[in-house]
Backbone bond lengths (Angstrom), bond angles and torsions (degrees), N, CA, C in turn:
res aa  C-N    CA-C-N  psi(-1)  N-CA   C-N-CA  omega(-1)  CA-C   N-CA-C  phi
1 X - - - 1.430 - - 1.525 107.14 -
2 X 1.397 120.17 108.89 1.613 119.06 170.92 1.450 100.11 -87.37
3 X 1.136 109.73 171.63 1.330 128.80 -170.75 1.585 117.70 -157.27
4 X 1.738 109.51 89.59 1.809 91.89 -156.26 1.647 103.04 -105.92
5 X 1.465 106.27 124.05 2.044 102.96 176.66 0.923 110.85 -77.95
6 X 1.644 115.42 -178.24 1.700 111.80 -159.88 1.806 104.82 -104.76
7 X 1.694 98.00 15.19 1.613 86.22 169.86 1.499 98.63 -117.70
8 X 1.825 116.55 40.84 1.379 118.31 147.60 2.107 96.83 85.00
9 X 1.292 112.16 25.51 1.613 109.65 -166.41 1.743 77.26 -124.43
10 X 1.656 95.87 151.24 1.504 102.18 176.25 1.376 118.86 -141.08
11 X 1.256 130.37 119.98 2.035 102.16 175.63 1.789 93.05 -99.80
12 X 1.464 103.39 153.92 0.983 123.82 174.13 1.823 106.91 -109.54
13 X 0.743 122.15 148.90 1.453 138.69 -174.56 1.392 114.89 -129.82
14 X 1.405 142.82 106.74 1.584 129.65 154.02 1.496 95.40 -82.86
15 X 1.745 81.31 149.66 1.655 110.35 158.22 1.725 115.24 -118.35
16 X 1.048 95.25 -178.23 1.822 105.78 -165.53 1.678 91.48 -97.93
17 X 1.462 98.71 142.73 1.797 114.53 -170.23 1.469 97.90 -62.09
18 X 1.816 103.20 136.75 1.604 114.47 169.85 1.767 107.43 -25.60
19 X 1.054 104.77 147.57 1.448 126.67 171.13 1.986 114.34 -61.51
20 X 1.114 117.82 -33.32 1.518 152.12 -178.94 2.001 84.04 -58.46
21 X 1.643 107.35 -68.66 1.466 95.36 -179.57 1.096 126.36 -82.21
22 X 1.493 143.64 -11.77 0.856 136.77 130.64 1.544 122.07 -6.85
23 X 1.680 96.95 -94.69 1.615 100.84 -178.19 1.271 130.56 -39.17
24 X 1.567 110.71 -19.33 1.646 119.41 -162.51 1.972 76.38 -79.03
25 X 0.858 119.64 -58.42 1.785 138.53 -151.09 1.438 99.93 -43.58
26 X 1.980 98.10 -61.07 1.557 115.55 175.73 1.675 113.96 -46.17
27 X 1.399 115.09 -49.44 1.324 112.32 176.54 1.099 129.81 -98.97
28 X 1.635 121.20 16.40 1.404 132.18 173.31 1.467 115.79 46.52
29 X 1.587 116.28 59.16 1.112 124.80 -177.99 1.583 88.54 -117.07
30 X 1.732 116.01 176.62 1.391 122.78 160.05 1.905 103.04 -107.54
31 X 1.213 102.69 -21.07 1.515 92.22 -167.00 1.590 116.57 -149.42
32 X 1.092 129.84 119.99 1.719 140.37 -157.61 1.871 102.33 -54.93
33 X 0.891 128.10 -155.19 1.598 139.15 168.30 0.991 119.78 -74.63
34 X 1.522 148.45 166.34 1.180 144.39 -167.12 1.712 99.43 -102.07
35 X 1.890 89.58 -49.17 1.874 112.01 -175.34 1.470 104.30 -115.72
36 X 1.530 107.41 50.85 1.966 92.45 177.32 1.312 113.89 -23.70
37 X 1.065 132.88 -48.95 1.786 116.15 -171.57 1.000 121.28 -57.42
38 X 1.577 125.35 -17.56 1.410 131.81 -160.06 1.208 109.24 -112.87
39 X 1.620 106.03 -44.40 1.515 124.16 -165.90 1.928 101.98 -105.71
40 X 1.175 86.75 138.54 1.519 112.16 154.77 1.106 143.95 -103.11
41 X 1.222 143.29 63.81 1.071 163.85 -135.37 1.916 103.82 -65.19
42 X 1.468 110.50 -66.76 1.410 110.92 -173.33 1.474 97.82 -169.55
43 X 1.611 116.35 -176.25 1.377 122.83 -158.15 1.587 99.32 -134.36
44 X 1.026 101.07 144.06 1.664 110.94 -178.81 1.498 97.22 -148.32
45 X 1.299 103.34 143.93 1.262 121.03 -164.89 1.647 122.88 -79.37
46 X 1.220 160.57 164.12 1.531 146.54 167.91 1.141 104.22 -71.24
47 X 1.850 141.41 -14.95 1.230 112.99 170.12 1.573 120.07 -101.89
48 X 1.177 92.18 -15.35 1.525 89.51 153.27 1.380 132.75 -78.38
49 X 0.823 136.84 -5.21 1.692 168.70 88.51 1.805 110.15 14.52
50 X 1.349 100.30 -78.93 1.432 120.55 179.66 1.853 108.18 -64.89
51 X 1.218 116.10 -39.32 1.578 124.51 173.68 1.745 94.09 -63.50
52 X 1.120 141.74 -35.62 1.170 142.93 -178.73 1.704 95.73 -58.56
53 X 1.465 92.63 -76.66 1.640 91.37 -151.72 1.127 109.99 -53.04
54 X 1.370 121.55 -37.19 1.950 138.03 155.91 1.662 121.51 -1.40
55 X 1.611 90.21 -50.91 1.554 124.58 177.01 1.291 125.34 -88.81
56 X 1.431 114.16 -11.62 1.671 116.76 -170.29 1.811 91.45 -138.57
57 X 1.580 138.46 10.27 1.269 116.47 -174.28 1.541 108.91 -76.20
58 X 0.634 116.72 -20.33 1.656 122.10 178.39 1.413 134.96 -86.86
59 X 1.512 101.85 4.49 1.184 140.61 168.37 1.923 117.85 -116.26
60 X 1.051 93.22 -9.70 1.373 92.72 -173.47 1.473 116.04 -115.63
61 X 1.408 127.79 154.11 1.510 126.90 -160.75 1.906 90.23 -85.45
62 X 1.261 112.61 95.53 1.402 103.75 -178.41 1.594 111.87 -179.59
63 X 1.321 131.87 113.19 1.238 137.35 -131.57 1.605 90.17 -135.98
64 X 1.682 106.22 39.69 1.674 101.62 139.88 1.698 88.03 158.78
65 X 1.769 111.81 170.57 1.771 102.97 -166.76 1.002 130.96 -59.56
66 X 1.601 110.67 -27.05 1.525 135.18 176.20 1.506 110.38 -33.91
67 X 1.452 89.00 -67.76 2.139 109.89 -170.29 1.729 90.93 -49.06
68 X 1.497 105.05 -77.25 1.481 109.17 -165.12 1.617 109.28 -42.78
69 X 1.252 101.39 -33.26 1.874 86.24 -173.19 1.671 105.44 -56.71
70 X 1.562 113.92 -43.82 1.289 122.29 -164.67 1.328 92.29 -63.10
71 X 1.526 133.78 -35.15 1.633 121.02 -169.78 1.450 112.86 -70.97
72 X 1.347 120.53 -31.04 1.917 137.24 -156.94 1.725 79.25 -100.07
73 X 1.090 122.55 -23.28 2.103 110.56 -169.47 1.442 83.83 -85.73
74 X 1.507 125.22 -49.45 1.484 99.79 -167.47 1.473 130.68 -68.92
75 X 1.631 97.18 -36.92 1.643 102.08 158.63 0.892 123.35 -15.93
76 X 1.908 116.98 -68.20 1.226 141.02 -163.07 1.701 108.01 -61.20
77 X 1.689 96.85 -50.19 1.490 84.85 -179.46 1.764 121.04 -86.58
78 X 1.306 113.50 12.87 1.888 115.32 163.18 1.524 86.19 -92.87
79 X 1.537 148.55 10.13 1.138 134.22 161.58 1.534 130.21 -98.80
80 X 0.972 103.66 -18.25 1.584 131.46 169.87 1.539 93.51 107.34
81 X 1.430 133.17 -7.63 1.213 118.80 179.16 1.936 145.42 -78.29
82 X 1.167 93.91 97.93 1.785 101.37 -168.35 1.652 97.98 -50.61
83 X 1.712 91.61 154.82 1.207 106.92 171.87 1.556 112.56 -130.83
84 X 1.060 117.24 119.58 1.331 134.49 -177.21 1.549 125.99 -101.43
């Protein structure tokens, strides 16, 4: 995230990669479901799950692991990917 003021000064900020690549990474897929509702693509585990949000809570609208898990689980499931 840059951020440029108008006397030409800028901070730049990185953030940690969408949650979406993550999960693909965790489950060594290239590409999510076509019909998540229908299709199941593959299974990833809750602590691999939780190592996610680990990596993105401070980036994410979520004010303890609980919330974030529910944000990185839903990802998973608009991806077709179950979590077990």
């Amino acid at each position: 995230m840059i951020t440029v003021y108008q006397d030409k000064s800028f901070t730049f900020i990185t953030k940690s990669p969408p949650a979406s690549v993550l999960l693909k990474k965790a489950a060594g897929i290239a590409t999510g479901a076509k019909e998540p509702n229908e299709e199941k693509v593959v299974e990833v585990t809750q602590k691999q799950v939780m190592d996610i949000v680990k990596l993105k809570l401070k980036d994410l609208n979520a004010t303890n692991d609980e919330a974030g898990f529910r944000i990185v689980a839903g990802t998973a499931r608009s991806m077709g990917i179950e979590i077990v």
